[in-house]
C-alpha positions as CSV (number, residue, x, y, z in Angstrom):
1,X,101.9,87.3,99.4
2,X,103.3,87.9,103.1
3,X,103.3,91.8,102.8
4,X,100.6,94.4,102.3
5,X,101.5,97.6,100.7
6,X,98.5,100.3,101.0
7,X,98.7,103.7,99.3
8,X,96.4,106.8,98.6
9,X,96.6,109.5,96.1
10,X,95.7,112.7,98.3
11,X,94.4,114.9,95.6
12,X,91.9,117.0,94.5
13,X,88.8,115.3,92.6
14,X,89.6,117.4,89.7
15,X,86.3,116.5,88.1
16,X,84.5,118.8,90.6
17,X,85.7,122.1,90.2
18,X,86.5,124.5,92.5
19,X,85.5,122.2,95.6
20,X,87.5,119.2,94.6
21,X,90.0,119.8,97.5
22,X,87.2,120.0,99.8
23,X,86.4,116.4,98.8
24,X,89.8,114.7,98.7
25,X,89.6,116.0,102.2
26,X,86.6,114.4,103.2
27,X,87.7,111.8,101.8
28,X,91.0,111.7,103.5
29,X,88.7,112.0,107.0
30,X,87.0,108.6,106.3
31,X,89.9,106.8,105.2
32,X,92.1,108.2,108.3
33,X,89.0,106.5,110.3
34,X,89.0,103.4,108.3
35,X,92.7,102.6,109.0
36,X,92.0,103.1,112.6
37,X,89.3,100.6,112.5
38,X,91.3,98.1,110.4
39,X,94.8,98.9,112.5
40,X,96.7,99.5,109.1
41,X,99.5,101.6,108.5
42,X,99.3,102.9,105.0
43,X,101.4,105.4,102.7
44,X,99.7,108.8,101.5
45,X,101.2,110.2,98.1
46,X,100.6,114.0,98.8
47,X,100.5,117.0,95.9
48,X,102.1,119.9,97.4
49,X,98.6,122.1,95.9
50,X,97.1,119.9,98.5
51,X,99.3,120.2,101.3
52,X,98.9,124.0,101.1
53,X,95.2,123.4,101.6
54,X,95.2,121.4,104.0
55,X,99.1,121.0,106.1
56,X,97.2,120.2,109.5
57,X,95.9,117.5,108.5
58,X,98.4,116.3,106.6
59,X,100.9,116.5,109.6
60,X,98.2,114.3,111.9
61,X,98.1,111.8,109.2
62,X,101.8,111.6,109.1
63,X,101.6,110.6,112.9
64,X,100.4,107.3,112.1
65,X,101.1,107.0,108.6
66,X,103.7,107.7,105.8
67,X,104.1,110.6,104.2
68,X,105.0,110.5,100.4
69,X,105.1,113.2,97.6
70,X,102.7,113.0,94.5
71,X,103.9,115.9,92.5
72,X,103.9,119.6,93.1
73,X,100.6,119.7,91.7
74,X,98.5,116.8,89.9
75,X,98.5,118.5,86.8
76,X,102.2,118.2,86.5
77,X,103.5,116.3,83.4
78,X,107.1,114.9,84.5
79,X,108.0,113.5,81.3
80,X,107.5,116.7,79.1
81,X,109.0,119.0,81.5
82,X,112.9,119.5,81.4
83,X,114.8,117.5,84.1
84,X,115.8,120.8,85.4
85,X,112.3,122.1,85.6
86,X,110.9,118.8,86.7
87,X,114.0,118.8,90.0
88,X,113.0,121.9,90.6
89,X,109.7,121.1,91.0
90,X,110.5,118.0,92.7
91,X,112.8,119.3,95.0
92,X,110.3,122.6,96.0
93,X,107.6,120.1,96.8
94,X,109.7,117.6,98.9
95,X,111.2,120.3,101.4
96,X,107.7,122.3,101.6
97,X,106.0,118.7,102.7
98,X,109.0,118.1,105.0
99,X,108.8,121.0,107.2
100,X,105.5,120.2,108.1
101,X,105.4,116.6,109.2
102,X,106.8,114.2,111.1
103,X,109.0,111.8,108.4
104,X,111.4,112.3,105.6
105,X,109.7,112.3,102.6
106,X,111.2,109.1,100.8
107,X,109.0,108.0,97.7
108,X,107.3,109.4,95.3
109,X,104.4,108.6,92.9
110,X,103.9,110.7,89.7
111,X,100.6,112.1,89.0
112,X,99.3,109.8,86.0
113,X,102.4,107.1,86.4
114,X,104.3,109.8,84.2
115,X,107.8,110.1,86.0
116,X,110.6,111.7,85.0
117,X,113.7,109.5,84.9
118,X,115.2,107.6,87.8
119,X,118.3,109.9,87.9
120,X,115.8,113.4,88.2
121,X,114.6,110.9,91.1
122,X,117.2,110.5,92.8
123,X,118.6,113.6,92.6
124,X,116.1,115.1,94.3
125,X,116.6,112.8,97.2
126,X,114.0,109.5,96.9
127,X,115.0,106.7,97.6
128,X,112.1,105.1,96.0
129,X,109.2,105.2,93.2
130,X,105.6,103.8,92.8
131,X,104.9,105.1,89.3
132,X,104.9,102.1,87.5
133,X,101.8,100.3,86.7
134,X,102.7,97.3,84.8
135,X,99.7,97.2,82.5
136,X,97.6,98.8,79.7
137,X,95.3,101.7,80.6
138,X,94.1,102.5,77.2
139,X,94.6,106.5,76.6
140,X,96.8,106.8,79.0
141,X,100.0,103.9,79.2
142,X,101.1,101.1,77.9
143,X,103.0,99.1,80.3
144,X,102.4,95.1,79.6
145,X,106.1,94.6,78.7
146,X,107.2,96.3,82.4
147,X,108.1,94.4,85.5
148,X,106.1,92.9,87.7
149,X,108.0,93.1,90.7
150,X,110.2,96.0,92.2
151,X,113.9,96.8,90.7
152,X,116.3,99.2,91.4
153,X,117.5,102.0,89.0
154,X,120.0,104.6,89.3
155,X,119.8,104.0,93.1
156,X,116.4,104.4,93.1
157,X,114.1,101.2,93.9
158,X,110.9,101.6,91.9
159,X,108.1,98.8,93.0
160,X,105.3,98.6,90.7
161,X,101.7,98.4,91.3
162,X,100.5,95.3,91.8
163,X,98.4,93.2,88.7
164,X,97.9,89.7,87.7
165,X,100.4,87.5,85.9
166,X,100.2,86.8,82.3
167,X,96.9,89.0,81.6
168,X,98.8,92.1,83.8
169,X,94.6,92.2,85.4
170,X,94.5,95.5,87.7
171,X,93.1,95.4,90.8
172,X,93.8,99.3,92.1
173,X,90.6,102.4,92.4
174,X,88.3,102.1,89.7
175,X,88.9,98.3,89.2
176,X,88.4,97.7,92.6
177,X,85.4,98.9,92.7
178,X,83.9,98.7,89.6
179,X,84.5,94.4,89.8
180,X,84.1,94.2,93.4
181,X,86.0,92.3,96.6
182,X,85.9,89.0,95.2
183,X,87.6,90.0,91.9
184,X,90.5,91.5,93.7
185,X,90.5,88.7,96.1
186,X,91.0,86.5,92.5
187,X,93.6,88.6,91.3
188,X,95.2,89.1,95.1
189,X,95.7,85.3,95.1
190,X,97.2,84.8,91.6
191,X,100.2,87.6,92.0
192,X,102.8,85.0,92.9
193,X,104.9,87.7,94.6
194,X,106.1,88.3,98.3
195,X,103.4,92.1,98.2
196,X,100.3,93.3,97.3
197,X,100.7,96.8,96.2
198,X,97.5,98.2,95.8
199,X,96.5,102.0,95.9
200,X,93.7,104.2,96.1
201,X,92.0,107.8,95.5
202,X,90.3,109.4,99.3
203,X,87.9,111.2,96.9
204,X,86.6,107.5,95.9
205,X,85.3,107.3,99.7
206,X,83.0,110.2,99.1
207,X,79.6,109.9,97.1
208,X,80.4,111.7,93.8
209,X,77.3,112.5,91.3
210,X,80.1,114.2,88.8
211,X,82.5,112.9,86.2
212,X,80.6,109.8,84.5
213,X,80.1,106.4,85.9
214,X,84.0,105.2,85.8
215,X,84.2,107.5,89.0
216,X,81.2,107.8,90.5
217,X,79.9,104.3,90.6
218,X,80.2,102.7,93.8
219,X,81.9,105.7,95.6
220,X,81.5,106.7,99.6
221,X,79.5,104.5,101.8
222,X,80.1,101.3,99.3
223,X,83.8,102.1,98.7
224,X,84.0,102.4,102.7
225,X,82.7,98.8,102.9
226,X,84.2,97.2,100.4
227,X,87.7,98.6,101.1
228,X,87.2,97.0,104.9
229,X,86.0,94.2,103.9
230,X,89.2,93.6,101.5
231,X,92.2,95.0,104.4
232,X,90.3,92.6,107.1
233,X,90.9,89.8,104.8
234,X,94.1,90.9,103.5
235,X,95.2,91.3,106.9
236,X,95.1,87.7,107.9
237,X,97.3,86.9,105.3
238,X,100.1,89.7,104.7
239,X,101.7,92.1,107.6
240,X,101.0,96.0,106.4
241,X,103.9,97.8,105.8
242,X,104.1,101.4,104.9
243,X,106.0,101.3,101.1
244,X,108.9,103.7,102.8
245,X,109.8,100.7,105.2
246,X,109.1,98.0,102.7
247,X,111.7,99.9,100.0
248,X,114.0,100.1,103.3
249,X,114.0,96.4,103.7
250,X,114.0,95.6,99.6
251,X,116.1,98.8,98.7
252,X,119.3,97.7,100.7
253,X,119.3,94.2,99.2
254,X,118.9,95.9,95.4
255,X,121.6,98.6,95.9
256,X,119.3,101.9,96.7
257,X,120.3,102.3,100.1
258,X,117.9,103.4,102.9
């Protein structure tokens, strides 16, 4: 691993209600501060129901940051919309986030890992995807027979999350920090590729009491830690890149262009 790929879902905690927005923002506050401390440039996924909350902040972040779209809203369903409803969607979001900040908005994560196809993609102008985790989530995906490393499809270079070989182990948000550092230091050093992709949820850096123990447990102060602990010792091994300039520097070798 040479190259350190660090991404955030900023969301709502939609297991709060009406204040969820109010969290992922607080939560976006201590992770803006964390990547100070750490000196890593990271890539925030944004809903557009997010951005209209909260565009200030969302232009400061992109100041020092990427800027990449997460979905109109996170309750969007990409692969049971039409592809013209779902480029509508995709398009409307895109240009509403790119008025506001600082960089083109060049990747794209679908709320859920459920996409629509590469061509949608690419017709809405990304030049690359992170919705593709290459494991089983029980309820939700299964993606064990996926690659492991990034490809590039109807122009549009998708790079996967990062998991083990073999077992396809997890390592990303509720893994993290249900198992702890040392578990994703394990599974960091067993990838066998040139990046670590590896993303996470603001809303986990704020103490949550709601929404059962798979996302409560070890939130704010201990998620703070733990996530610095893990970048200070990722950091000596990998350079951080922001996923836009790593799919720049991948993208043109695989045929999506940059």
């Amino acid at each position: 691993m040479n190259t350190l790929l660090l991404s955030f879902d900023l969301e709502e905690y939609d297991k709060a209600g009406e204040d969820g927005f109010e969290i992922g923002y607080r939560g976006g506050q201590v992770v803006r501060d964390l990547l100070r401390r750490t000196e890593v440039r990271a890539t925030f996924f944004v809903t557009g129901s997010f951005y209209s909350r909260y565009s200030e902040f969302v232009a400061e972040l992109s100041d020092e940051h990427e800027i990449a779209f997460h979905g109109l809203s996170h309750g969007d369903d990409y692969q049971s919309m039409s592809a013209e409803d779902a480029l509508e969607r995709l398009r409307t979001g895109k240009e509403k986030l790119e008025k506001g900040i600082t960089n083109q908005v060049a990747g794209f994560r679908a709320p859920r890992m459920r996409p629509p196809s590469y061509a949608v993609l690419k017709s809405a102008g990304f030049l690359y995807s992170s919705s593709l985790h290459p494991t089983l989530v029980p309820g939700r995906y299964n993606h064990l027979g996926e690659p492991r490393i990034p490809f590039s499809q109807e122009g549009v270079l998708e790079i996967p999350v990062s998991v083990s070989p073999l077992a396809r182990l997890p390592l990303s948000w509720v893994w993290f920090r249900q198992l702890g550092v040392s578990y994703a230091k394990i599974v960091t050093l067993a990838l066998k590729s040139n990046y670590l992709a590896i993303y996470f949820h603001p809303w986990e850096f704020v103490p949550l009491t709601r929404g059962g123990i798979m996302y409560t447990r070890n939130t704010g102060e201990k998620m703070e830690g733990a996530v610095e602990k893990f970048l200070r010792w990722a950091t000596v091994k990998a350079e951080p890149l922001t996923m836009g300039e790593y799919a720049c520097q991948e993208g043109c070798t695989q045929g999506a262009g940059c």
